[in-house]
PDB file of N, CA, C and O in Angstrom:
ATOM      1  N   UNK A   1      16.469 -12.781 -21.697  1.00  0.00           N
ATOM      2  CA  UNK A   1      17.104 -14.024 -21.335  1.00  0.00           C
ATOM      3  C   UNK A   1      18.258 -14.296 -22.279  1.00  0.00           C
ATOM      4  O   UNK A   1      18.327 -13.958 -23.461  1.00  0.00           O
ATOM      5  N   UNK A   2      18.889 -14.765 -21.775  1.00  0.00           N
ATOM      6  CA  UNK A   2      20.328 -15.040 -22.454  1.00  0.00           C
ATOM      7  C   UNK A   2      20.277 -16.683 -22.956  1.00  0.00           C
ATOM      8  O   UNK A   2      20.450 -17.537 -22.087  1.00  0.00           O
ATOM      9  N   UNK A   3      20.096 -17.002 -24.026  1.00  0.00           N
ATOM     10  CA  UNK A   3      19.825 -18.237 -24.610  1.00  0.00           C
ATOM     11  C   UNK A   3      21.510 -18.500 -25.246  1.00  0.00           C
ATOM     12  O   UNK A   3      21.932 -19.649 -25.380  1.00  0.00           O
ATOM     13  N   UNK A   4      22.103 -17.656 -25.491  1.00  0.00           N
ATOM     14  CA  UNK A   4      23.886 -17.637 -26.545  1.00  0.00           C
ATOM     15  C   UNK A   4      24.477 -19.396 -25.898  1.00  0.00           C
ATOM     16  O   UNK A   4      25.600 -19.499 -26.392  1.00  0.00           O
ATOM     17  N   UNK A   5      24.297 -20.223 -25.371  1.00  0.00           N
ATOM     18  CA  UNK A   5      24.641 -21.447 -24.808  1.00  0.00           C
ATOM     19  C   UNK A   5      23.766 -22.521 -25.654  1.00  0.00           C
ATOM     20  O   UNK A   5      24.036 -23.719 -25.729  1.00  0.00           O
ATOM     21  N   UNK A   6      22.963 -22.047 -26.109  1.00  0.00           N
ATOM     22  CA  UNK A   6      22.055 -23.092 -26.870  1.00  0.00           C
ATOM     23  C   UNK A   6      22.452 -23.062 -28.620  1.00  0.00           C
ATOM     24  O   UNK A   6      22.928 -21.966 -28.918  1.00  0.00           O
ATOM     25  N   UNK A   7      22.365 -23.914 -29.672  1.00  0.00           N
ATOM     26  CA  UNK A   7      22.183 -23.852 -30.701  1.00  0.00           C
ATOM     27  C   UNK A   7      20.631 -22.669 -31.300  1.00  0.00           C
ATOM     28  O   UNK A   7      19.613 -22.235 -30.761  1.00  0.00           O
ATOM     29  N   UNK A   8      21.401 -22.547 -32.942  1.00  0.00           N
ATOM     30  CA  UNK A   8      20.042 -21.767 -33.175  1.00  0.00           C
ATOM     31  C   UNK A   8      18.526 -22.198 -33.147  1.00  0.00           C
ATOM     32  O   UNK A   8      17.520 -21.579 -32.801  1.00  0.00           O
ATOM     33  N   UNK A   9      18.665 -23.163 -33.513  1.00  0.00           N
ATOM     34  CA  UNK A   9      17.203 -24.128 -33.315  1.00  0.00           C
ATOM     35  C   UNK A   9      16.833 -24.021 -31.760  1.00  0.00           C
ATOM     36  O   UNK A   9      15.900 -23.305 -31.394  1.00  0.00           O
ATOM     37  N   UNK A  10      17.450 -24.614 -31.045  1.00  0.00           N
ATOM     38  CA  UNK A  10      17.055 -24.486 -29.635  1.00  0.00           C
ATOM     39  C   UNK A  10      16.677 -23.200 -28.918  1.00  0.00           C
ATOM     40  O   UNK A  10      15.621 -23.142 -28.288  1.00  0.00           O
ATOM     41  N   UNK A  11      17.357 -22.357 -28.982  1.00  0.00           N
ATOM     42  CA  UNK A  11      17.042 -20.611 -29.330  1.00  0.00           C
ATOM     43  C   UNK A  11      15.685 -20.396 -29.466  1.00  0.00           C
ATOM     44  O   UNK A  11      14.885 -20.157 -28.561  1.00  0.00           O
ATOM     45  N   UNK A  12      15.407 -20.526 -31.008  1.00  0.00           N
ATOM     46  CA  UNK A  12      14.072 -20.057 -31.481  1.00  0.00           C
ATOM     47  C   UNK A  12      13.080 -21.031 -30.548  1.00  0.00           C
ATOM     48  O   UNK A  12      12.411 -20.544 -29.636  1.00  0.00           O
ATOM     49  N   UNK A  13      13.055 -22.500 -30.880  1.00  0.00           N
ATOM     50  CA  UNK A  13      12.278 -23.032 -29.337  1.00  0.00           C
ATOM     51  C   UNK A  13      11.839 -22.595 -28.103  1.00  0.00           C
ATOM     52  O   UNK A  13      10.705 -22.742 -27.649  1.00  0.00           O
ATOM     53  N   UNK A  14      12.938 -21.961 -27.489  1.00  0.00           N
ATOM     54  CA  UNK A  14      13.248 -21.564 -26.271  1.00  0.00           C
ATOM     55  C   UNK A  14      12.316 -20.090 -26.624  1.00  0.00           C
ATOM     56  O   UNK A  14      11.413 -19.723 -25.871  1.00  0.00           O
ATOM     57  N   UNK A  15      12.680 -19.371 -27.821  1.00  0.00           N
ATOM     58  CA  UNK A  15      11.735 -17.862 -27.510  1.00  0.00           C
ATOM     59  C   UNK A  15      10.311 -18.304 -28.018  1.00  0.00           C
ATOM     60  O   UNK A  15       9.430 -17.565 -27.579  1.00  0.00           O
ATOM     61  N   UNK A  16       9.836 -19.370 -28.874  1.00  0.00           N
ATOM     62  CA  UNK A  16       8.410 -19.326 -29.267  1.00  0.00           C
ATOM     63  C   UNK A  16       7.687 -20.284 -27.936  1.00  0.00           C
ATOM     64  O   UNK A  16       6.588 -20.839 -27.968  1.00  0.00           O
ATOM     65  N   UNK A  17       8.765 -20.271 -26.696  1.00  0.00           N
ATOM     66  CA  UNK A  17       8.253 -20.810 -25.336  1.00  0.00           C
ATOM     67  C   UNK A  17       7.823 -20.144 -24.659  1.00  0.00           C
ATOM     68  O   UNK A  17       6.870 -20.120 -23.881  1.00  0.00           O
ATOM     69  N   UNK A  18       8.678 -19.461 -25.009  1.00  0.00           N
ATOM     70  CA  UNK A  18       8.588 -18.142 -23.530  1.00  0.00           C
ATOM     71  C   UNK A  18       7.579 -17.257 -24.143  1.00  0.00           C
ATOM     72  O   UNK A  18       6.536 -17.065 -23.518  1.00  0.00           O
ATOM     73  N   UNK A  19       7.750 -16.726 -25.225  1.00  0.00           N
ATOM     74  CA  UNK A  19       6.563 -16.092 -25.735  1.00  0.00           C
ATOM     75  C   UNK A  19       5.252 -16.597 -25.668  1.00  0.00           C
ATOM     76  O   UNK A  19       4.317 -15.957 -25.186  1.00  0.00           O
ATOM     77  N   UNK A  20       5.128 -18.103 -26.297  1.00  0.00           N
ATOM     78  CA  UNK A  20       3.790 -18.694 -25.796  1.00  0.00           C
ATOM     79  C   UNK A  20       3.264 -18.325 -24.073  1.00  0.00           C
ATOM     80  O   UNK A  20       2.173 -17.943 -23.651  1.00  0.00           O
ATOM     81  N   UNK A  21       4.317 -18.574 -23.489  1.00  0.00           N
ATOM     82  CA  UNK A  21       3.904 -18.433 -21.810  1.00  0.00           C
ATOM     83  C   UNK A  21       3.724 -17.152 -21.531  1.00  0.00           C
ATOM     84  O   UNK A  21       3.274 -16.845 -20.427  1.00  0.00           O
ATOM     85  N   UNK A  22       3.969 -16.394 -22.268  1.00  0.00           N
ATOM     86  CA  UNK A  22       3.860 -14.659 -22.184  1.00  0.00           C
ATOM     87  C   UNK A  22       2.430 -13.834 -22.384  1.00  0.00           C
ATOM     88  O   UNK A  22       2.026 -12.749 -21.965  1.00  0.00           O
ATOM     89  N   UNK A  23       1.677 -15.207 -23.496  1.00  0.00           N
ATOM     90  CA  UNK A  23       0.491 -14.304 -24.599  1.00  0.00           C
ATOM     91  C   UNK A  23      -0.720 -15.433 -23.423  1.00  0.00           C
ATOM     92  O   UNK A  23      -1.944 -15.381 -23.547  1.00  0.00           O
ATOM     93  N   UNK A  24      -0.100 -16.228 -22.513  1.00  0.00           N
ATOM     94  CA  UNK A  24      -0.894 -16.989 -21.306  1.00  0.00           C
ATOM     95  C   UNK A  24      -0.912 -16.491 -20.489  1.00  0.00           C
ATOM     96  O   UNK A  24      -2.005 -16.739 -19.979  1.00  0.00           O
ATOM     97  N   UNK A  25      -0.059 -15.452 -19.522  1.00  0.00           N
ATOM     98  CA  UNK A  25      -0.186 -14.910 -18.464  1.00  0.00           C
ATOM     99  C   UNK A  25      -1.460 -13.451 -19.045  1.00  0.00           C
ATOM    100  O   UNK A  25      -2.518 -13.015 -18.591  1.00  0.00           O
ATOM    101  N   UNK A  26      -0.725 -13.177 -20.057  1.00  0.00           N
ATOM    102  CA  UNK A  26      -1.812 -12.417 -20.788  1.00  0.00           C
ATOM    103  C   UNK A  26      -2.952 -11.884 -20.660  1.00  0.00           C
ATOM    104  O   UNK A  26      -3.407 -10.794 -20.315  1.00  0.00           O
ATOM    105  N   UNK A  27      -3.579 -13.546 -21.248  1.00  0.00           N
ATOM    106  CA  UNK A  27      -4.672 -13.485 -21.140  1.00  0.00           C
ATOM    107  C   UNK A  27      -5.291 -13.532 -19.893  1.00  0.00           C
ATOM    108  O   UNK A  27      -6.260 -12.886 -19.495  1.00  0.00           O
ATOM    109  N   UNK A  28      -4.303 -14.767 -19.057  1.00  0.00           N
ATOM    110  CA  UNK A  28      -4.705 -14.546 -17.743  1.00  0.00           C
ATOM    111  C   UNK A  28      -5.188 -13.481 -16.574  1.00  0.00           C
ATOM    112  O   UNK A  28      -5.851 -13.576 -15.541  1.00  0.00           O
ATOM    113  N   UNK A  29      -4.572 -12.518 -17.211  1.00  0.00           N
ATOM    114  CA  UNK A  29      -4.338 -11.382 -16.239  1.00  0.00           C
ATOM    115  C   UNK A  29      -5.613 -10.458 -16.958  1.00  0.00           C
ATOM    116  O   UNK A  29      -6.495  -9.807 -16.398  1.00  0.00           O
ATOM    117  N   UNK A  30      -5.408 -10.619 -18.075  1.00  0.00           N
ATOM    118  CA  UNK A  30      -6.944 -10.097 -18.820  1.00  0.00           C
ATOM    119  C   UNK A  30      -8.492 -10.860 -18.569  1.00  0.00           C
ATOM    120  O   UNK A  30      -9.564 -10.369 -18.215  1.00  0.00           O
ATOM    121  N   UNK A  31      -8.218 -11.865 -18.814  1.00  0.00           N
ATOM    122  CA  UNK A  31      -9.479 -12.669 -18.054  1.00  0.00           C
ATOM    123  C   UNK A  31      -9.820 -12.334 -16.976  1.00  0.00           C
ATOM    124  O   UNK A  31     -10.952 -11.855 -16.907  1.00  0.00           O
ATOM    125  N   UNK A  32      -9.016 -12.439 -15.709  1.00  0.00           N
ATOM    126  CA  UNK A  32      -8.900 -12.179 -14.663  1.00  0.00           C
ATOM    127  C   UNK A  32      -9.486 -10.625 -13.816  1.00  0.00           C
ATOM    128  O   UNK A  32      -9.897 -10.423 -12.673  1.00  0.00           O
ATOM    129  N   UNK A  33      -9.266  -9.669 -15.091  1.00  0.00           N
ATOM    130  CA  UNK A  33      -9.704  -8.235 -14.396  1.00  0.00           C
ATOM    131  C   UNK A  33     -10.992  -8.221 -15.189  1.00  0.00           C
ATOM    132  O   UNK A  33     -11.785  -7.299 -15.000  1.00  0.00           O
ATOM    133  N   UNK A  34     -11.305  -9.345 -16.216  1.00  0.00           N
ATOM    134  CA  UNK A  34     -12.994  -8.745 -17.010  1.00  0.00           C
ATOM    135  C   UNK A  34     -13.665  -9.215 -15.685  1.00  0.00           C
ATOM    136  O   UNK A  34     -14.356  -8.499 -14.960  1.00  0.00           O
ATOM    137  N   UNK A  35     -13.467 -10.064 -15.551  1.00  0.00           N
ATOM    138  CA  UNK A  35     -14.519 -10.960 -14.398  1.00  0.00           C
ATOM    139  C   UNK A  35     -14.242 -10.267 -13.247  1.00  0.00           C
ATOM    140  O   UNK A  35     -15.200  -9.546 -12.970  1.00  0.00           O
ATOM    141  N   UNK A  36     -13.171 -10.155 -12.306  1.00  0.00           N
ATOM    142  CA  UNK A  36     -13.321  -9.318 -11.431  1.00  0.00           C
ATOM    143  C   UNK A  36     -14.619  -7.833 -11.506  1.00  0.00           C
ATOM    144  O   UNK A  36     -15.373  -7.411 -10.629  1.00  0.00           O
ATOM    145  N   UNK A  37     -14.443  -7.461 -12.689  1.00  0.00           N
ATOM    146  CA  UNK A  37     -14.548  -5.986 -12.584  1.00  0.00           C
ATOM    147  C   UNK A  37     -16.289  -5.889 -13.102  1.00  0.00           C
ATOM    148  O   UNK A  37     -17.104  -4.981 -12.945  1.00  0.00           O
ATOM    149  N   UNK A  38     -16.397  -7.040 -13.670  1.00  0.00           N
ATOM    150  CA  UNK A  38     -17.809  -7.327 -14.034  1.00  0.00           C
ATOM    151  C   UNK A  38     -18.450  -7.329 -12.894  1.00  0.00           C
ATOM    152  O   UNK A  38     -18.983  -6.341 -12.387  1.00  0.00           O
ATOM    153  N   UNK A  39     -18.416  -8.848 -12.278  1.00  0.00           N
ATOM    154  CA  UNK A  39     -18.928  -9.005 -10.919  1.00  0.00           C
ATOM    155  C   UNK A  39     -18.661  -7.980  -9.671  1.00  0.00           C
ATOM    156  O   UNK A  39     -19.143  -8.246  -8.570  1.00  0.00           O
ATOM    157  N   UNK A  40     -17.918  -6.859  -9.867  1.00  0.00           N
ATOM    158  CA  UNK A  40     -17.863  -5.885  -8.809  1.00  0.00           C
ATOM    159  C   UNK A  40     -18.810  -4.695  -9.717  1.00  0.00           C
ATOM    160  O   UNK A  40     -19.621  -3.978  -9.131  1.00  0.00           O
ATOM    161  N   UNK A  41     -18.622  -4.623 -10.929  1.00  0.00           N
ATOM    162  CA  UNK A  41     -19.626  -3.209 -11.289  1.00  0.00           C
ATOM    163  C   UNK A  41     -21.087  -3.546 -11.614  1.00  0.00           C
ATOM    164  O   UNK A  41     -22.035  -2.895 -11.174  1.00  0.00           O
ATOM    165  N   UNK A  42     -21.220  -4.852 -12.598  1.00  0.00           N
ATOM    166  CA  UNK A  42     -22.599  -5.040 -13.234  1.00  0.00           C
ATOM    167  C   UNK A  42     -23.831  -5.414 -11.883  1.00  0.00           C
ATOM    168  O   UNK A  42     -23.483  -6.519 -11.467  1.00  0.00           O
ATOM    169  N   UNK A  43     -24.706  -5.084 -11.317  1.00  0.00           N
ATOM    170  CA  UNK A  43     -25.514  -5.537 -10.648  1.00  0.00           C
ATOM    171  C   UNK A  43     -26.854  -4.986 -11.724  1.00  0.00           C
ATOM    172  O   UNK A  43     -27.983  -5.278 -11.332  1.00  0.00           O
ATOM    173  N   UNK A  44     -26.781  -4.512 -12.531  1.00  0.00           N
ATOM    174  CA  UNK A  44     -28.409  -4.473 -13.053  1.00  0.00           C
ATOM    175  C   UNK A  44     -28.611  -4.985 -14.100  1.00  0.00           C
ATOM    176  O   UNK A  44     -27.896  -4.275 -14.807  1.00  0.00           O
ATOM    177  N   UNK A  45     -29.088  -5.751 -14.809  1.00  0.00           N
ATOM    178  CA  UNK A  45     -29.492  -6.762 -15.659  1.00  0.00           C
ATOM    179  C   UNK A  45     -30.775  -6.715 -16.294  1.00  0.00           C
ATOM    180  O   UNK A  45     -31.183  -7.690 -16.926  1.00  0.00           O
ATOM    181  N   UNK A  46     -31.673  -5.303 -16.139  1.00  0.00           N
ATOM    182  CA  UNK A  46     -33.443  -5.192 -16.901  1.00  0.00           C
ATOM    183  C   UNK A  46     -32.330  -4.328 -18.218  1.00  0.00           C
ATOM    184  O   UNK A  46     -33.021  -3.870 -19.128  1.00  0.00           O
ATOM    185  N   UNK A  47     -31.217  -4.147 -18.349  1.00  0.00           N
ATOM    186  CA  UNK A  47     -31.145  -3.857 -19.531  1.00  0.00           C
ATOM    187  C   UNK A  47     -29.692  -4.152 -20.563  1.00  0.00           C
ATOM    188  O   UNK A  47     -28.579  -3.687 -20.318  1.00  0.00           O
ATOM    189  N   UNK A  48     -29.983  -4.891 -21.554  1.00  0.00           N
ATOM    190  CA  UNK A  48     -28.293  -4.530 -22.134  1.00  0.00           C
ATOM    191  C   UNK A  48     -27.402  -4.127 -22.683  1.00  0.00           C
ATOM    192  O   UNK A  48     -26.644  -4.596 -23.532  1.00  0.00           O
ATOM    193  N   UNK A  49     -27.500  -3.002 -22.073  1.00  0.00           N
ATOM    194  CA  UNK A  49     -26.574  -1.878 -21.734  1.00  0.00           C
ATOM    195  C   UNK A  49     -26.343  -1.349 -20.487  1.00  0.00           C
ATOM    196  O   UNK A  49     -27.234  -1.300 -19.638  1.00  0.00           O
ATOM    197  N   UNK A  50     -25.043  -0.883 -20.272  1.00  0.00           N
ATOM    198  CA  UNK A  50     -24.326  -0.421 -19.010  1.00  0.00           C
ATOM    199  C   UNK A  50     -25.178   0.494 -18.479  1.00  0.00           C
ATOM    200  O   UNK A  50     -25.936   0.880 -19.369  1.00  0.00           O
ATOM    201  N   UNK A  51     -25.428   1.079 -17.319  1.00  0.00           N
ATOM    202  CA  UNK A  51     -26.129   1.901 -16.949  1.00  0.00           C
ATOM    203  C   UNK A  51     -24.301   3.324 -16.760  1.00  0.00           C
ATOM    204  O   UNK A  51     -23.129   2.995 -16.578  1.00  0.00           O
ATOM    205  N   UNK A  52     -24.672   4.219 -16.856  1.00  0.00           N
ATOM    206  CA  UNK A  52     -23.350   5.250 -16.922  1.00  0.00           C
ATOM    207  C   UNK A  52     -22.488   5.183 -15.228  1.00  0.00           C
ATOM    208  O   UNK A  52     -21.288   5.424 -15.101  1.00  0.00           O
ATOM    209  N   UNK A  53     -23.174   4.907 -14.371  1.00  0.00           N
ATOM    210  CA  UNK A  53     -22.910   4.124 -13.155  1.00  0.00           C
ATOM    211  C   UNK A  53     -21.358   3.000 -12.986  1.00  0.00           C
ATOM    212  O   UNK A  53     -20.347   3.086 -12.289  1.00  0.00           O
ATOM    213  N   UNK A  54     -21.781   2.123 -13.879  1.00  0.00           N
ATOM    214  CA  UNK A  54     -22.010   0.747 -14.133  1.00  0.00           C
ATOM    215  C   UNK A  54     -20.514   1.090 -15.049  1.00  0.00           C
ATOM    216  O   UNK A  54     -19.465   0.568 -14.671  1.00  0.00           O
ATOM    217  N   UNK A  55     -20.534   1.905 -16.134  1.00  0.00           N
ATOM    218  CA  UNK A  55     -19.820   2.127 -16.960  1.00  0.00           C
ATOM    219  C   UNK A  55     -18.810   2.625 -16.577  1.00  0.00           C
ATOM    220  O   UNK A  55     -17.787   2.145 -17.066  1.00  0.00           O
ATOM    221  N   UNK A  56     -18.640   3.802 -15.540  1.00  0.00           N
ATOM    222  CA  UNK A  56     -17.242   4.897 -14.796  1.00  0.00           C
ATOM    223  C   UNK A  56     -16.550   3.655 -13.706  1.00  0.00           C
ATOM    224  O   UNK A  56     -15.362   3.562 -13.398  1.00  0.00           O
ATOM    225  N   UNK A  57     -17.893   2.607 -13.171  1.00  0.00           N
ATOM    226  CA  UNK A  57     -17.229   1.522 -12.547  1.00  0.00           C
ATOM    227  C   UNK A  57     -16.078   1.079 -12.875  1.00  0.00           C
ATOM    228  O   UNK A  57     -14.990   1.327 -12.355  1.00  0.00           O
ATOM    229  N   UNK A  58     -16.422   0.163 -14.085  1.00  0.00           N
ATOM    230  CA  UNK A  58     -15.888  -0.632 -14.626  1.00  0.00           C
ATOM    231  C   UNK A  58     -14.276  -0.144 -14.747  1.00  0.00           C
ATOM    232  O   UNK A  58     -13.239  -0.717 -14.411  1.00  0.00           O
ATOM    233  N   UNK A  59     -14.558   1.351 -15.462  1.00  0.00           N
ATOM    234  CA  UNK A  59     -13.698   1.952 -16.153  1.00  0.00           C
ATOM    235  C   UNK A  59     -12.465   2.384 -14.905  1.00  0.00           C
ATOM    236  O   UNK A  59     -11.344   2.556 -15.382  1.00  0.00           O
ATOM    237  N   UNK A  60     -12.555   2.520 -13.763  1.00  0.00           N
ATOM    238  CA  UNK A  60     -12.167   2.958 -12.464  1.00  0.00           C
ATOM    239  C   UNK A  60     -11.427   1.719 -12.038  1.00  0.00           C
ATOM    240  O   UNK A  60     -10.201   1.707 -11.936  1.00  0.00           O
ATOM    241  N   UNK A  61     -12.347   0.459 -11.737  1.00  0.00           N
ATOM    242  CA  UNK A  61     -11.606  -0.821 -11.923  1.00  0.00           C
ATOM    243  C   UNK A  61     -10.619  -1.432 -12.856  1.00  0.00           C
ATOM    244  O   UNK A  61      -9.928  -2.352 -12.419  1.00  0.00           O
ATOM    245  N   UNK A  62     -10.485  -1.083 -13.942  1.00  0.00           N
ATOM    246  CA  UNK A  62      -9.917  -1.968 -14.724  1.00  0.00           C
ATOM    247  C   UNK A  62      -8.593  -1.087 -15.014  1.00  0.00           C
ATOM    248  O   UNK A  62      -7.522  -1.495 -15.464  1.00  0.00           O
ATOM    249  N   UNK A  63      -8.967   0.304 -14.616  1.00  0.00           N
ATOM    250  CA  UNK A  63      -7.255   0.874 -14.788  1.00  0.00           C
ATOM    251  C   UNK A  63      -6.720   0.880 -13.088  1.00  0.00           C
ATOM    252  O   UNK A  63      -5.525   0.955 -12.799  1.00  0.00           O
ATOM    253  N   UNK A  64      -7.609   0.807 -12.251  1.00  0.00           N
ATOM    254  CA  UNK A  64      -6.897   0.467 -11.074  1.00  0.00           C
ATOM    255  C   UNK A  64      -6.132  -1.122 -11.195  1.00  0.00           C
ATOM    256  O   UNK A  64      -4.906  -1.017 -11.229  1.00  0.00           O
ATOM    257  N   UNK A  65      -6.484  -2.114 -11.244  1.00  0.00           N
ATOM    258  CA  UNK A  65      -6.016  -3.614 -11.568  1.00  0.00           C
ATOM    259  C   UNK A  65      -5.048  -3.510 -12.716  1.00  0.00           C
ATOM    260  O   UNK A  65      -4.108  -4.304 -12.690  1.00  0.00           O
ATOM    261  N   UNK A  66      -5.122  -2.663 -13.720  1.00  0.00           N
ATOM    262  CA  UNK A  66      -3.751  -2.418 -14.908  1.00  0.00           C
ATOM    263  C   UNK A  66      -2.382  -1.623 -13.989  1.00  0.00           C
ATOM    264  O   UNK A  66      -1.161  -1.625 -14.140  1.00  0.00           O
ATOM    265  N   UNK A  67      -3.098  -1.135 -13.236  1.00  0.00           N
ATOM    266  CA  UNK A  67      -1.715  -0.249 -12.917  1.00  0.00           C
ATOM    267  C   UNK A  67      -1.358  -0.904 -11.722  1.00  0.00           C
ATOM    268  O   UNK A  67      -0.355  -0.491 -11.139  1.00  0.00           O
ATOM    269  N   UNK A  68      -1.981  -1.833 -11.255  1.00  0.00           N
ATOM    270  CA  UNK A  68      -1.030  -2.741 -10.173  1.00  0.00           C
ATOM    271  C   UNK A  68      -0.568  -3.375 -10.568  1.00  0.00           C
ATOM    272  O   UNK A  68       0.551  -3.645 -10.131  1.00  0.00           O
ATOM    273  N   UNK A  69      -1.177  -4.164 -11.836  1.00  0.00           N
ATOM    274  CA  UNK A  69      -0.456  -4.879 -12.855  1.00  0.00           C
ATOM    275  C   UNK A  69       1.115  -4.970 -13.541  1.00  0.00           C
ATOM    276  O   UNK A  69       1.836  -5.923 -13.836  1.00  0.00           O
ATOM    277  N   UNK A  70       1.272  -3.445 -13.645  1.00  0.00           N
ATOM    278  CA  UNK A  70       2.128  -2.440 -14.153  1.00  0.00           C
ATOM    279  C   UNK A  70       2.791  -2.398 -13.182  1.00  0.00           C
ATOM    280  O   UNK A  70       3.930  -2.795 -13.427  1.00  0.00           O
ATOM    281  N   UNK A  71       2.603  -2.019 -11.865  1.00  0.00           N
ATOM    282  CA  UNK A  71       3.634  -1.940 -10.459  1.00  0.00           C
ATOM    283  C   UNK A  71       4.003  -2.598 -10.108  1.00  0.00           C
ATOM    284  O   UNK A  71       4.920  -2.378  -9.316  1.00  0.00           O
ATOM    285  N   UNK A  72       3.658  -3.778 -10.361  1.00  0.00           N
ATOM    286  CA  UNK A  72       4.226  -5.215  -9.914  1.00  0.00           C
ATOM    287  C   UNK A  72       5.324  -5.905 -10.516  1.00  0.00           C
ATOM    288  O   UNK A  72       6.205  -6.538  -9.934  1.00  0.00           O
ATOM    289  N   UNK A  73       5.142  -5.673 -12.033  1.00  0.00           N
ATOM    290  CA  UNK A  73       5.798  -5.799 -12.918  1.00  0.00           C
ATOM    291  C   UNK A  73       7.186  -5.078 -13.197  1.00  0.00           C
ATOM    292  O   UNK A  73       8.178  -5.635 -13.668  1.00  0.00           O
ATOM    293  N   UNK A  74       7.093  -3.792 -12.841  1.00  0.00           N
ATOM    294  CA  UNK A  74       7.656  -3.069 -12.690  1.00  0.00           C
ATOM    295  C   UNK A  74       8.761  -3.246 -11.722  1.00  0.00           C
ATOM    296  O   UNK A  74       9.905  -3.037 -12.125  1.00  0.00           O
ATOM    297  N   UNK A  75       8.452  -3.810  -9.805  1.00  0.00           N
ATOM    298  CA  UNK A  75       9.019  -4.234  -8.776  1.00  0.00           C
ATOM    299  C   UNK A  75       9.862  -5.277  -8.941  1.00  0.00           C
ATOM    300  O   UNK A  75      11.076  -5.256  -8.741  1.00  0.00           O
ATOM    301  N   UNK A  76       8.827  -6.718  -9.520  1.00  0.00           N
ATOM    302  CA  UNK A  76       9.700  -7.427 -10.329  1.00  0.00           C
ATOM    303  C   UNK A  76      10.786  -7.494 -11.111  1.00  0.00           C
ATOM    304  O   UNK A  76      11.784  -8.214 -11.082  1.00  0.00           O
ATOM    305  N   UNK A  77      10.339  -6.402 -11.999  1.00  0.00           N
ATOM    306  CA  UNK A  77      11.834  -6.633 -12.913  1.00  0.00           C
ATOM    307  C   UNK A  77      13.083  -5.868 -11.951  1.00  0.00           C
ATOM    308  O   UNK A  77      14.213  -6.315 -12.149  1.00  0.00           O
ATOM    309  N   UNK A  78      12.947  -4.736 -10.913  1.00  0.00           N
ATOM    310  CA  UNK A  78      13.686  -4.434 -10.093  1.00  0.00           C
ATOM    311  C   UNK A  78      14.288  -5.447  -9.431  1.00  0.00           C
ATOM    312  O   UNK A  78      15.514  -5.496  -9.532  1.00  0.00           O
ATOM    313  N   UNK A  79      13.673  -6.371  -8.698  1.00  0.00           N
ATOM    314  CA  UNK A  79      14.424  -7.255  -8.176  1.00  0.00           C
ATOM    315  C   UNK A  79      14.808  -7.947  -9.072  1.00  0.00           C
ATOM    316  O   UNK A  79      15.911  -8.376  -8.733  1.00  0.00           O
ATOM    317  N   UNK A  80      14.551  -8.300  -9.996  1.00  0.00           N
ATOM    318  CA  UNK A  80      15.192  -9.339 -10.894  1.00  0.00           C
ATOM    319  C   UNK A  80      16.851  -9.091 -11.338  1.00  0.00           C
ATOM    320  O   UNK A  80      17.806  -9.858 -11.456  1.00  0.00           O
ATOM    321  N   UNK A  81      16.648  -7.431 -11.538  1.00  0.00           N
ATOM    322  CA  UNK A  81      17.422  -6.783 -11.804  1.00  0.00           C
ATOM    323  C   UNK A  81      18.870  -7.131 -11.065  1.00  0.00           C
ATOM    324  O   UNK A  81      19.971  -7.529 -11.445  1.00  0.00           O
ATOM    325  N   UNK A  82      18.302  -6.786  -9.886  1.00  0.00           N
ATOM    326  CA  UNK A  82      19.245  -6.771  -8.460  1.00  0.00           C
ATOM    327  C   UNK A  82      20.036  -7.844  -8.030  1.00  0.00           C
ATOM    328  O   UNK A  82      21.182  -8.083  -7.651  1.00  0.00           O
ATOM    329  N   UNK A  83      18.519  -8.622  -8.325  1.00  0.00           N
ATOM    330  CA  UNK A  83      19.261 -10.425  -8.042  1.00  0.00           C
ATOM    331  C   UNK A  83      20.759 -10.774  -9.357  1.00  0.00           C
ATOM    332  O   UNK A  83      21.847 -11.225  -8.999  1.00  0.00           O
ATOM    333  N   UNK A  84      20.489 -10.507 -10.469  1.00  0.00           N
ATOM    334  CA  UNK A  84      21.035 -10.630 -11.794  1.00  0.00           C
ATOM    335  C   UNK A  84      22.342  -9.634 -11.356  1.00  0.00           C
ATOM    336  O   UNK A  84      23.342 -10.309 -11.602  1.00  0.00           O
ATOM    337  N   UNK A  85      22.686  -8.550 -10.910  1.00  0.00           N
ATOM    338  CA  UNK A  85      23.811  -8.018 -10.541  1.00  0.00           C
ATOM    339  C   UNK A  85      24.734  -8.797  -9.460  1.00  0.00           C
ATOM    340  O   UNK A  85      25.934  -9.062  -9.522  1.00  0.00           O
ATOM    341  N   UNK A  86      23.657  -9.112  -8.314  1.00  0.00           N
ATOM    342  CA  UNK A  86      24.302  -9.661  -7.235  1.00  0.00           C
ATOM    343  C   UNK A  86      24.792 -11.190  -7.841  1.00  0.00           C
ATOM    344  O   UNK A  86      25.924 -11.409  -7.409  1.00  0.00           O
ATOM    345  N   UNK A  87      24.388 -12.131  -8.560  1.00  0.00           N
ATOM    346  CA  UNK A  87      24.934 -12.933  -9.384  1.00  0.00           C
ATOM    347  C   UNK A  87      26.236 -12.712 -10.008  1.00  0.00           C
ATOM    348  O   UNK A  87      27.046 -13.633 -10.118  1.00  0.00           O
ATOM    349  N   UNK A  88      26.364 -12.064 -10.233  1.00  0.00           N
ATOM    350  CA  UNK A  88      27.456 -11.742 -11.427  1.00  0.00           C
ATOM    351  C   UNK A  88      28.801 -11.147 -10.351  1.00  0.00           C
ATOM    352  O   UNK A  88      29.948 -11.005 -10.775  1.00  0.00           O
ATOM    353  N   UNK A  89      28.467 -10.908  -9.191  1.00  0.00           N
ATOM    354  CA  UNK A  89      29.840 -10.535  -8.172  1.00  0.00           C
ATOM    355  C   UNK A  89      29.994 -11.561  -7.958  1.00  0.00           C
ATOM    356  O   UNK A  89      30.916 -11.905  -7.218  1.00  0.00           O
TER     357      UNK A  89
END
């Protein structure tokens, strides 16, 4: 983001904002795939510990949901990209 219109104070504001909102989607998106991936792998509960089942689950889920994560993100900044060129004509 291009902040150069603002003073330096306002600046640093502006990035310990965006950063705050950054370490929130974060977590969000981390919260978001424990619980998903729990409630889709854990169904046995006589013990606590993962059953090896239970465990390749999880593990299958949570890099499938990272890498859409990642693709999305990825698409995004493409268009962002695009939009930000077509601006500037």
């Amino acid at each position: 983001m291009d902040f150069s219109q603002y003073s330096p104070a306002e600046q640093a504001q502006l990035q310990r904002v965006f950063e705050k909102k950054q370490m929130t989607d974060f977590i969000k998106m981390y919260s978001g795939i424990v619980e998903k991936c729990f409630t889709s792998c854990c169904n046995d509960f006589t013990s606590k510990s993962l059953t090896s089942k239970e465990d390749a689950c999880i593990a299958n889920c949570a890099d499938k949901l990272l890498k859409h994560a990642e693709r999305v993100g990825s698409r995004f900044a493409e268009q962002n990209a695009e939009a930000m060129k077509d601006a500037q004509r």
